[in-house]
N, C-alpha and C positions, 0 to 999 in steps of 0.2 A: 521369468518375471519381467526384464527389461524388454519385451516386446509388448508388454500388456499394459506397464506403468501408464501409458498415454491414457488411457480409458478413467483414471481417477480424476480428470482433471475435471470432471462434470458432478463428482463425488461431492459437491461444498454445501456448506449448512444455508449458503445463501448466494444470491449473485453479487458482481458488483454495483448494479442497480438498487441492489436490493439492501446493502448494508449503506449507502449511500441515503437512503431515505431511513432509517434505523438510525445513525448517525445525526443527520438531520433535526429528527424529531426527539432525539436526544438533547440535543444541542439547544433546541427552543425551549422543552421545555426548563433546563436547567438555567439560561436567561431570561424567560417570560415568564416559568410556570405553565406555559400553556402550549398545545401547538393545532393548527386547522390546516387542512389542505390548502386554503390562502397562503398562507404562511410557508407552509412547507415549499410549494410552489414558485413561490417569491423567494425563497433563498436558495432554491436549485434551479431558478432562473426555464422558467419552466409554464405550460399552461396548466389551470388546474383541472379541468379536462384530464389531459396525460397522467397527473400526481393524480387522480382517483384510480386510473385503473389502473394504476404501476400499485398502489397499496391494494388496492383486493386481495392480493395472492397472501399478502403479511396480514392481512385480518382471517382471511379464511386459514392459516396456520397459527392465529392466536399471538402474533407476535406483536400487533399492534390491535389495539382496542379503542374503539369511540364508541363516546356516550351519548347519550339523547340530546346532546347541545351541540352535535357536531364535532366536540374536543376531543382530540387523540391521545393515550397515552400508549405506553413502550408494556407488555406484560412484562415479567420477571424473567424471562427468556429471552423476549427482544432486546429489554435493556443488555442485559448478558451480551448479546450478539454485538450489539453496537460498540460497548466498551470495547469490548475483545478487538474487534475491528480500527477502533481507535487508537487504544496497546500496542497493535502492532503496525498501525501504521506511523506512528511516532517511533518505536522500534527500530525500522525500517529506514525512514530515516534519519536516525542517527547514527545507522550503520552504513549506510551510502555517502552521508555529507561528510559526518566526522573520521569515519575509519580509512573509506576507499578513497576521500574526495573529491566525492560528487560535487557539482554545483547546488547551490539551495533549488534553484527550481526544477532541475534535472530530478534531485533526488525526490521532494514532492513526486513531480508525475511518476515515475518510475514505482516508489512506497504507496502510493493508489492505485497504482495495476496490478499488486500483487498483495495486500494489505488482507482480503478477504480470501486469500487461497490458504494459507497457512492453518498446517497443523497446532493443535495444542502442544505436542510436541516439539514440533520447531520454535511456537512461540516461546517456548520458556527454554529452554536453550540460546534464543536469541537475547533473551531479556537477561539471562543469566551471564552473554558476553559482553553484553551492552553495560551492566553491571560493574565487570571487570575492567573494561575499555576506561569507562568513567573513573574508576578508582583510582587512575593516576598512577599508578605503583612504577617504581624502578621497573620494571621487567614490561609493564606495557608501554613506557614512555620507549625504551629501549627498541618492545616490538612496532609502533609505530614510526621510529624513524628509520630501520629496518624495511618496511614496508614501501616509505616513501622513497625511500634510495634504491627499489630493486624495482623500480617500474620500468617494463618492458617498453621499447618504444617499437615502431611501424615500422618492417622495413617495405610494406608495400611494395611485396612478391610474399604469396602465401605459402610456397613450400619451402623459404625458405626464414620464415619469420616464426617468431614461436610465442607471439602472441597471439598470431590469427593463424597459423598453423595452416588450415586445410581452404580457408577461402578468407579473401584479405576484411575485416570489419569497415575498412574505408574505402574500400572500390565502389565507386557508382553512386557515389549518393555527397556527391558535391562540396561545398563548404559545412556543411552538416556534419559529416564524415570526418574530418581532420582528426587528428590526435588530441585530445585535448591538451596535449604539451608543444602541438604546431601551430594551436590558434591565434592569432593577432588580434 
């Protein structure tokens, strides 16, 4: 199985482009009421050109629908799609910023590259620790600073570092690269 896992990764209900405009027109119409390819275009920073033929593919699967006034809305599947995508990309992070200590805008990018890969599965597992995390309890305040005191630092030699283990995470890639417990 672990030699085939790679091949699911094309498996998804949607792209990232694709839940990215799902989202979008979610987003408008729940602030406007409304949403057009203007619209949608202008908030993804974008020509409207490009936002037509990046939605063909979501109208010819039903997931977005316009009417004879040009007005888009979400079917009951795309909306589906969109929330879910938004679920878990707040999920996401809140489990990057608050749990691991990501940066706010690190976790951002990071929870949008990977926000529309998730199973239903993982989502509600995730949502189910995310749950737990929040609830404050003696045993996760306990696991959290557990967590934060057992952070691995760089020794910057990978065979013999047991964070990067087999090739160092900070070789080669400059100020970027540092530990974020060496940053200045």
């Amino acid at each position: 199985m672990a030699n085939e896992v790679w091949k699911h990764f094309e498996e998804n209900e949607i792209t990232h482009s694709a839940a990215h405009y799902l989202m979008t027109i979610n987003t408008l119409l729940a602030e406007h009421g409304y949403a057009r390819v203007t619209d949608i275009a202008k908030h993804l920073n974008i020509t409207r050109g490009s936002c037509s033929i990046s939605l063909r593919p979501l109208k010819r699967r039903g997931l977005v629908v316009e009417d004879e006034n040009k007005f888009l809305q979400l079917s009951e599947e795309g909306r589906r799609l969109a929330e879910l995508v938004e679920r878990n990309d707040e999920l996401l992070e809140i489990l990057f910023r608050d749990v691991l200590g990501v940066s706010d805008e690190q976790a951002e990018i990071d929870a949008c590259k990977i926000e529309h890969l998730l199973s239903i599965e993982t989502s509600v597992r995730l949502a189910n620790f995310i749950h737990l995390i929040q609830s404050n309890s003696k045993v996760v305040r306990a696991f959290i600073k557990a967590l934060e005191e057992s952070q691995l630092q760089c020794l910057h030699e990978a065979a013999r570092c047991d964070l990067c283990q087999h090739i160092c995470f900070f070789e080669g890639e400059g100020e970027t690269a540092k530990h974020p417990d060496e940053r200045t």
